[in-house]
TIDO-84467 format. One record per residue (C-alpha): residue in one letter; chain; x, y, z negated. Coordinates in steps of 0.5 Angstrom, whole numbers. Each point is the difference from the previous one (the first is absolute). Last residue first. Layout:
N
{"A", "A", {X, Y, Z}}
...
//
This chain:
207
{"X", "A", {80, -48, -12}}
{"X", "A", {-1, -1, 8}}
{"X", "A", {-6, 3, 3}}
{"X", "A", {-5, -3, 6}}
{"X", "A", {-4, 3, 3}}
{"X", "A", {-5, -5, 5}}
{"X", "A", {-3, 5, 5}}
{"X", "A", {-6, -3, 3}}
{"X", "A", {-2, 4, 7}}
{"X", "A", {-7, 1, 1}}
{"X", "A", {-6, -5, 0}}
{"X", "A", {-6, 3, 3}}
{"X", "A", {3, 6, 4}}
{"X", "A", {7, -3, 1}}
{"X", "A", {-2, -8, 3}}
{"X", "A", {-7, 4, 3}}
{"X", "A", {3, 3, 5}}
{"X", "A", {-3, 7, 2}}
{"X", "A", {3, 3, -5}}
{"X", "A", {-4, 7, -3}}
{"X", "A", {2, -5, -7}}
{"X", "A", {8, 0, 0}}
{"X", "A", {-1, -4, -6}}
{"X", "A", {6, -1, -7}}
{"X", "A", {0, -5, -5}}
{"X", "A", {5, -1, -5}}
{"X", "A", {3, -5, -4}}
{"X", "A", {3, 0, -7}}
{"X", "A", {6, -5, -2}}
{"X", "A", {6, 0, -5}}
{"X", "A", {4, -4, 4}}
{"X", "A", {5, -6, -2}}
{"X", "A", {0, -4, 7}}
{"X", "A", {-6, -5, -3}}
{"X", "A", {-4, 5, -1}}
{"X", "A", {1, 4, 7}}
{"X", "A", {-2, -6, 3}}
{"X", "A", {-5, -1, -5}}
{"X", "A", {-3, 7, 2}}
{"X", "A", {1, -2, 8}}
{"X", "A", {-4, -8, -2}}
{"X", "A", {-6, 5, -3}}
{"X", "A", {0, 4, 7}}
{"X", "A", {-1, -6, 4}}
{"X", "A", {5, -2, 4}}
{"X", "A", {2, -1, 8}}
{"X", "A", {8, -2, 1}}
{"X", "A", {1, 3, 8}}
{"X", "A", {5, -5, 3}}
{"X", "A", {-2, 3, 8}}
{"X", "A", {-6, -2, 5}}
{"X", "A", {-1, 7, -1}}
{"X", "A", {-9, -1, 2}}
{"X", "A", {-1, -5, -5}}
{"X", "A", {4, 2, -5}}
{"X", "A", {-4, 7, 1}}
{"X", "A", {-7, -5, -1}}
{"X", "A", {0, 2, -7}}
{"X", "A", {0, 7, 0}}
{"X", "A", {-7, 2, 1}}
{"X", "A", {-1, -5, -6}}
{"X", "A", {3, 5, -6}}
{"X", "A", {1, -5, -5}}
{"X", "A", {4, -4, 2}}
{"X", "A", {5, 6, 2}}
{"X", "A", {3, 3, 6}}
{"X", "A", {0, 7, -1}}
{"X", "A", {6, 0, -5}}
{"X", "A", {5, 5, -4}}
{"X", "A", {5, -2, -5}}
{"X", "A", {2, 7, -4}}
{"X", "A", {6, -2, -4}}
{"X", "A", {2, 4, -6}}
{"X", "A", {6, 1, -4}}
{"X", "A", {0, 0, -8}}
{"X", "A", {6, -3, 0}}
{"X", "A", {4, 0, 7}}
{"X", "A", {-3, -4, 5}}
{"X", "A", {4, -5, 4}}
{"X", "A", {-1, -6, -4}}
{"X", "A", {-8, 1, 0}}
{"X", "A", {2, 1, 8}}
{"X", "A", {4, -7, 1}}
{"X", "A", {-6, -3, -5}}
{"X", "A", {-5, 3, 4}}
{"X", "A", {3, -3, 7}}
{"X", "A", {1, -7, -3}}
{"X", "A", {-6, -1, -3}}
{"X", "A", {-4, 2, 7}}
{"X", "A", {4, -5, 4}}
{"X", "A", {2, 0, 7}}
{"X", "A", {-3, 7, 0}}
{"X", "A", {-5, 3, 4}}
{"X", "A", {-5, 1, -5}}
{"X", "A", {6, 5, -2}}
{"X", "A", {-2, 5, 5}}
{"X", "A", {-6, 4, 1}}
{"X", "A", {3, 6, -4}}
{"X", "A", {5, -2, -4}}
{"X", "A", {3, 6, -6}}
{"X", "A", {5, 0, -5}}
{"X", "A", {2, 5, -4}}
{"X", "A", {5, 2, -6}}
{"X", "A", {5, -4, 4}}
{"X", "A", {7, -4, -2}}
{"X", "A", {6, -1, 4}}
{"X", "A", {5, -5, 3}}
{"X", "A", {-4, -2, 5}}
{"X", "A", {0, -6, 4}}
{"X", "A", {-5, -2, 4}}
{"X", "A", {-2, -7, 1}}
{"X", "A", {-7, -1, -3}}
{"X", "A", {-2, 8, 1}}
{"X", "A", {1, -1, 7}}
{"X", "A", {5, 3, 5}}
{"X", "A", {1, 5, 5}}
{"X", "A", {2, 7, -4}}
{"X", "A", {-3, 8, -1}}
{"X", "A", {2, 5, -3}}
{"X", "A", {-3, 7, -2}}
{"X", "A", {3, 5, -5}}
{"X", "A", {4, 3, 6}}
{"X", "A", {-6, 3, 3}}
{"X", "A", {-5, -1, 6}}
{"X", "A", {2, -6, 3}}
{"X", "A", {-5, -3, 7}}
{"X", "A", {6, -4, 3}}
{"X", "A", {1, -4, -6}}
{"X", "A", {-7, -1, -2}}
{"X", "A", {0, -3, 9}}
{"X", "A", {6, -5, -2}}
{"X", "A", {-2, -2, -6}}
{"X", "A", {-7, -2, 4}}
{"X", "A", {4, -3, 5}}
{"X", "A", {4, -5, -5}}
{"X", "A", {-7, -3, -3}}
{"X", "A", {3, -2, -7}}
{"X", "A", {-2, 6, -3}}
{"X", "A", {3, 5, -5}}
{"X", "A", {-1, 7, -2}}
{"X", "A", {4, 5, -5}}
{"X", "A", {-2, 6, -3}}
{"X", "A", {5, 4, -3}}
{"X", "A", {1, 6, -5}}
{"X", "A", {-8, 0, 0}}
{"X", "A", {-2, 7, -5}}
{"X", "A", {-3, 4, 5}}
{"X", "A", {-4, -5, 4}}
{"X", "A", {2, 1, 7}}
{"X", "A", {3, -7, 0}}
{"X", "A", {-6, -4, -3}}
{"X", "A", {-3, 2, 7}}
{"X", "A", {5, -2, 4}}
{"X", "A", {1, -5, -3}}
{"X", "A", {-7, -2, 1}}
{"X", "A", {1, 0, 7}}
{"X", "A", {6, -3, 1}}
{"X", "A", {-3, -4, 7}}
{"X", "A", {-1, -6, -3}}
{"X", "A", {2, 0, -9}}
{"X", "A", {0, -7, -1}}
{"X", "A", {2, 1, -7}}
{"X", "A", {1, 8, -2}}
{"X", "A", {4, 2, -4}}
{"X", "A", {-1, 6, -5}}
{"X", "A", {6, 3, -4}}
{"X", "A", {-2, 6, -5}}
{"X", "A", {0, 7, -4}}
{"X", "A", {-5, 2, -5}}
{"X", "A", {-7, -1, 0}}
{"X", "A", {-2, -3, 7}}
{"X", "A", {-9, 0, -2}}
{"X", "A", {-2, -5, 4}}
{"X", "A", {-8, 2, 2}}
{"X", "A", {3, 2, 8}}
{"X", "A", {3, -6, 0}}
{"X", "A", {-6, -4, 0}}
{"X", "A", {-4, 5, 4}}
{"X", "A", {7, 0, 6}}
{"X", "A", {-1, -7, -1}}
{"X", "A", {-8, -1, 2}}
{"X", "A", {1, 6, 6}}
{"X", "A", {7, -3, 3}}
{"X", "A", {-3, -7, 1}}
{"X", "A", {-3, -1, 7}}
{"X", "A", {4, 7, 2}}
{"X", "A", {8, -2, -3}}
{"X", "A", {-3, -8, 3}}
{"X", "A", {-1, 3, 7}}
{"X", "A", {6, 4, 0}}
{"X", "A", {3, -7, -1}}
{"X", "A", {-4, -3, 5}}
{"X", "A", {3, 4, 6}}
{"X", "A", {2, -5, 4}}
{"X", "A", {7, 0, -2}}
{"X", "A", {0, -1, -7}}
{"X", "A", {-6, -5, 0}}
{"X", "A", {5, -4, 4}}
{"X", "A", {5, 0, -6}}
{"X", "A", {-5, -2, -4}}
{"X", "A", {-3, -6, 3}}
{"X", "A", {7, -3, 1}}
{"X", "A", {2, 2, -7}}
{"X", "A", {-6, -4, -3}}
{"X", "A", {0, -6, 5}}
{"X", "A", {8, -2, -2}}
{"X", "A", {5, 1, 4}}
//
């Protein structure tokens, strides 16, 4: 098993994964909250944890159905015992293995796809699964250029690919997005890595 799934399956018995709902919950939810979801959608979640996210993307009146994913099996297991509506599902997988027959108007990842074995990979598989004119909303603290989250590698002794946000476009690039980039501060954080330099959000939109 490798060091990923491991960590994470730990995490969601620990009470980390609620943890990581509070520690990224109030940056994510004013991302998503300046989406306007026009019409009706499909949303998946990549390396969704304790469903969270999906939960949230769920009660939107428009969502059909919101799928989440994670490549820990305890975390699947823990989003499935917390289901709310039938639009919502959740899968033990990776977005690289994953087999899946549909296409999705949304895609989102939250601190995950940096995890990757291949970042290109992962964004190519997630290019393919947009529907034209999807969009994919990548979310990442741990960043070159946000230096209070360096030393996390450090700290996880797990794979973690650490980029600068420029390299995050030109993957995004080279995967065939249209790009743009927003920051987003908690700024009454006390920690300096969410007050001072934020979340970097990558939008990518598929023509």
């Amino acid at each position: 098993m490798d060091g990923v799934r491991r960590t994470f399956d730990e995490w969601a018995q620990n009470g980390r994964a609620e943890l990581m709902e509070v520690e990224h919950g109030k940056n994510v939810s004013k991302f998503l909250n300046s989406i306007s979801f026009d019409g009706p959608f499909t949303f998946l979640d990549v390396g969704c944890g304790n469903g969270w996210v999906v939960r949230k993307i769920a009660k939107e009146n428009n969502c059909k159905r919101a799928i989440g994913i994670d490549k820990s099996k305890k975390m699947i297991i823990q989003a499935k015992k917390k289901i709310v509506s039938k639009k919502e599902g959740f899968v033990h997988t990776d977005i690289e293995s994953w087999k899946y027959g549909g296409k999705f108007d949304y895609i989102f990842s939250m601190e995950a796809l940096y995890y990757s074995d291949s970042i290109e990979e992962a964004l190519k598989k997630i290019f393919k699964m947009l529907k034209p004119g999807g969009q994919f909303f990548c979310g990442t603290d741990f960043y070159t250029d946000n230096k209070a989250t360096a030393r996390w590698k450090d700290v996880m002794k797990i794979q973690m690919h650490l980029h600068s946000k420029k390299e995050w476009k030109e993957f995004f690039k080279n995967a065939g997005f249209q790009i743009k980039t927003k920051h987003i501060k908690d700024l009454k954080s006390r920690k300096k890595w969410k007050r001072e330099f934020g979340t970097l959000f990558i939008i990518g939109t598929k023509n």
